[in-house]
DRENDO-1510 file (C-alpha; in Angstrom, 1 decimal, always signed):
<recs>
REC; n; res; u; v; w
REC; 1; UNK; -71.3; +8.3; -114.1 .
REC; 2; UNK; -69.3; +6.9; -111.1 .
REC; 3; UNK; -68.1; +10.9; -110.5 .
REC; 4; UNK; -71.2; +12.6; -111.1 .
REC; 5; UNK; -72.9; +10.3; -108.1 .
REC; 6; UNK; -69.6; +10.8; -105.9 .
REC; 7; UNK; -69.8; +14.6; -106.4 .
REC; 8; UNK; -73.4; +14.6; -105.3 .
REC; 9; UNK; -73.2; +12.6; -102.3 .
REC; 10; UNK; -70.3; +15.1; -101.3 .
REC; 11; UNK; -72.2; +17.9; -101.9 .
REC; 12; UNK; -75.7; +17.2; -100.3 .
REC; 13; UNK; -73.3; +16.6; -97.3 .
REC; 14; UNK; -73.6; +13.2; -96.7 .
REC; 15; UNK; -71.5; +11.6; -94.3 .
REC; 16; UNK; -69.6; +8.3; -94.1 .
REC; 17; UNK; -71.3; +5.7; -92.6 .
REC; 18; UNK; -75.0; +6.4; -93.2 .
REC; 19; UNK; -77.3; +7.7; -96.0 .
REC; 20; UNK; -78.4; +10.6; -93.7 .
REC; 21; UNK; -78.4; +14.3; -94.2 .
REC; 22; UNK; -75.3; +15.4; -92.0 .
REC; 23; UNK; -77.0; +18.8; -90.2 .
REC; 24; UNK; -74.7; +19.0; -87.2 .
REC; 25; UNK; -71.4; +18.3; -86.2 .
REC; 26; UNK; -70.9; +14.9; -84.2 .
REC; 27; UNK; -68.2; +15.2; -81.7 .
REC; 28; UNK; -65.6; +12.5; -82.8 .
REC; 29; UNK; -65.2; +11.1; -79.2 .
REC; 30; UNK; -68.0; +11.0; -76.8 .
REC; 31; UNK; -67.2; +12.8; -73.3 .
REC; 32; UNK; -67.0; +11.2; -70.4 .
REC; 33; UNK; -66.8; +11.7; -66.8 .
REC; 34; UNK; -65.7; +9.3; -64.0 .
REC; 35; UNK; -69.5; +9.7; -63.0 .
REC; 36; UNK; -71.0; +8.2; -66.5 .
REC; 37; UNK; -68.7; +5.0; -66.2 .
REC; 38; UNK; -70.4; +1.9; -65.0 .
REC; 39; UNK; -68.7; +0.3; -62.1 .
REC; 40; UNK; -69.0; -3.3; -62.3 .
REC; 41; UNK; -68.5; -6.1; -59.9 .
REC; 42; UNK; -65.5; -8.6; -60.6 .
REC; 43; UNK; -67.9; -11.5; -61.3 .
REC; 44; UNK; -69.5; -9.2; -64.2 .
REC; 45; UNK; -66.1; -8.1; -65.5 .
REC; 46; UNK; -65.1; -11.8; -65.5 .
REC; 47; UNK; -68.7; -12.5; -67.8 .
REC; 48; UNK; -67.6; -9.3; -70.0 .
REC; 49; UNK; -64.5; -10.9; -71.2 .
REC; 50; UNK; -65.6; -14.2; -71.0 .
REC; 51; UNK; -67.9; -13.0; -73.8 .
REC; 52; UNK; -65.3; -11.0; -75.6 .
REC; 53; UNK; -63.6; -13.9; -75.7 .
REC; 54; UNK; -65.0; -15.2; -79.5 .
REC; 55; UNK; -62.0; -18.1; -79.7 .
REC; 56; UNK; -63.3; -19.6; -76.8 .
REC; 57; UNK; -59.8; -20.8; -76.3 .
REC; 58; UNK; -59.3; -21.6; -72.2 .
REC; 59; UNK; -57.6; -19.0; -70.3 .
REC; 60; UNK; -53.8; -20.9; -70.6 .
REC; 61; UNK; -54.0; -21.4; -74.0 .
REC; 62; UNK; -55.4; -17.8; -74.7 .
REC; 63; UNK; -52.3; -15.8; -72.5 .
REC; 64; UNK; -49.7; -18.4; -74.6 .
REC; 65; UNK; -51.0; -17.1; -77.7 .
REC; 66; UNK; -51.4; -13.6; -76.7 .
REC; 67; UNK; -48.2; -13.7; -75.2 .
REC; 68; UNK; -49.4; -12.7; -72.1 .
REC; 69; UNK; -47.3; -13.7; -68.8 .
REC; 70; UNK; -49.0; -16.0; -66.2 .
REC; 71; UNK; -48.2; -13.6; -62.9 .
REC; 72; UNK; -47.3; -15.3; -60.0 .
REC; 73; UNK; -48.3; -14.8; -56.5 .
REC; 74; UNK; -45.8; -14.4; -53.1 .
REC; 75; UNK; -46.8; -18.3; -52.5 .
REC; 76; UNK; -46.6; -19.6; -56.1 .
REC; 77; UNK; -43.1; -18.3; -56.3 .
REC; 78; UNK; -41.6; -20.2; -53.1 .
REC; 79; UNK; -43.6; -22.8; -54.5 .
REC; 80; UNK; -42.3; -23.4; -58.2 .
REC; 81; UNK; -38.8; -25.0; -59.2 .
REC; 82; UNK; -36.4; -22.5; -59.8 .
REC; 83; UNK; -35.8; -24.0; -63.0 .
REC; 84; UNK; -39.3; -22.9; -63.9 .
REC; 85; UNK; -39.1; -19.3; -62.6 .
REC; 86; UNK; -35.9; -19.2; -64.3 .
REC; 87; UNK; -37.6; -20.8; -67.7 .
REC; 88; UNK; -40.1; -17.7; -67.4 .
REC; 89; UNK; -37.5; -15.4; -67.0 .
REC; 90; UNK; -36.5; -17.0; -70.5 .
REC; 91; UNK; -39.2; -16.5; -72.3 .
REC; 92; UNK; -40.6; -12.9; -70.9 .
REC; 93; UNK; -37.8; -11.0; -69.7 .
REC; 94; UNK; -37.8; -8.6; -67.0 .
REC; 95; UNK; -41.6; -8.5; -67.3 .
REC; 96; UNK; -42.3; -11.2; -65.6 .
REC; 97; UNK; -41.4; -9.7; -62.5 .
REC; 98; UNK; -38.8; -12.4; -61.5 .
REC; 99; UNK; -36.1; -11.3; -59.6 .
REC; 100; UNK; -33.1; -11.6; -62.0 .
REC; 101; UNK; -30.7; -12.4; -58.4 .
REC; 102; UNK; -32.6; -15.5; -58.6 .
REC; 103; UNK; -31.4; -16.5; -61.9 .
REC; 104; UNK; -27.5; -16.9; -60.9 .
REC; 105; UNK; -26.7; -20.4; -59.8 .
REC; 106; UNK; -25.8; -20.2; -55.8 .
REC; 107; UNK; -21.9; -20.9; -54.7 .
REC; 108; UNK; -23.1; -24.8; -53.4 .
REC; 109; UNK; -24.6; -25.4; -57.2 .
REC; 110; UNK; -21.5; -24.1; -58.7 .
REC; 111; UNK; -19.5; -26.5; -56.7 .
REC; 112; UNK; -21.4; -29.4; -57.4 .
REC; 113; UNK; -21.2; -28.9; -61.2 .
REC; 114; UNK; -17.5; -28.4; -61.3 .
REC; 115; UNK; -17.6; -31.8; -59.1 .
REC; 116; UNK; -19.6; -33.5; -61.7 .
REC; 117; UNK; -17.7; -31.9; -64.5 .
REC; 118; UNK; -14.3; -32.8; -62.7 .
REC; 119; UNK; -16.1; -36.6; -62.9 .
REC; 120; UNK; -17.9; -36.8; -66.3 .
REC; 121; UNK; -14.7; -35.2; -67.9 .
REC; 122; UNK; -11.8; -35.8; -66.3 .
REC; 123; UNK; -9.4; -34.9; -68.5 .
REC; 124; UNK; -8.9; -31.1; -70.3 .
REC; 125; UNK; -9.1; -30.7; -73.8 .
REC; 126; UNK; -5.7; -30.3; -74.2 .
REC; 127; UNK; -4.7; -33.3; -72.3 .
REC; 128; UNK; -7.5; -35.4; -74.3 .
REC; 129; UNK; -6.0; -33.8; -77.4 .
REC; 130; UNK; -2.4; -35.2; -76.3 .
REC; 131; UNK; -3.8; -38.6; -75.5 .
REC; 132; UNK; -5.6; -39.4; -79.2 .
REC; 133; UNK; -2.3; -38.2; -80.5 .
REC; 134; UNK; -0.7; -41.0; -78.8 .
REC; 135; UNK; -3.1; -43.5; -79.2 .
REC; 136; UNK; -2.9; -42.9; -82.9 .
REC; 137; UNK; +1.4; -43.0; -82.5 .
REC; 138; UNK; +0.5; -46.5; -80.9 .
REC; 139; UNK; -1.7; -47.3; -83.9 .
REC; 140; UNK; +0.6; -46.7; -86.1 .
REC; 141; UNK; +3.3; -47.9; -84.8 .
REC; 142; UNK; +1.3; -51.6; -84.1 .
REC; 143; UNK; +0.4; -51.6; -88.1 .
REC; 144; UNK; +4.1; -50.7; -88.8 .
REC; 145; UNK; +5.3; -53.9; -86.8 .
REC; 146; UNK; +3.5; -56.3; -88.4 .
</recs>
């Protein structure tokens, strides 16, 4: 039964979508011209998409989830950290339209790591390796003694 009603649709020419005859060919894509295309202002464009917008999610959270990348402006990029620019960089790549010469650390940051590093770990790791060997010698050497 289920072919026999298949079958006829196909043959009376139906076609997909609608229970009408088909009696001419549709185009599959309209054509258009620059001339047909509605120009709208940038308040109406921003009303379009509002509206096209269904999650009514706000604009941050929307890009984050999209994965979109928050573009940056001459003065917003003087403005932010480098530690943020370079965070973006991070995340988006060389999409984000961050300079990647911006990323390196300069020669005065370098130096004042190795300064702190020279500080918070004076010692190398061989040296600190030698130095729990001795302690341990002492150690040992104290439990022996008594």
């Amino acid at each position: 039964m289920l072919k026999m009603s298949l079958y006829r649709v196909i043959e009376a020419g139906y076609r997909r979508g609608g229970r009408r005859l088909s009696t001419h060919i549709a185009p599959l894509f309209q054509e258009t011209t620059p001339t047909q295309q509605e120009t709208f202002s940038e308040n109406e464009e921003d009303i379009i998409e509002q509206k096209r917008n269904k999650s009514r999610l706000k604009q941050w959270h929307f890009a984050k989830y999209h994965s979109q990348i928050q573009e940056l402006t001459d003065d917003e990029e003087q403005v932010l950290s480098l530690r943020f620019q370079r965070k973006l960089y991070g995340s988006y790549g060389a999409i984000s339209g961050i300079s990647s010469a911006k990323l390196w650390p300069s020669k005065e940051e370098l130096a004042t790591e190795k300064e702190r590093e020279s500080i918070t770990y004076p010692h190398t790791v061989q040296e600190m390796i030698n130095i729990a060997k001795e302690q341990k010698k002492q150690e040992e050497k104290l439990l022996k003694e008594r």
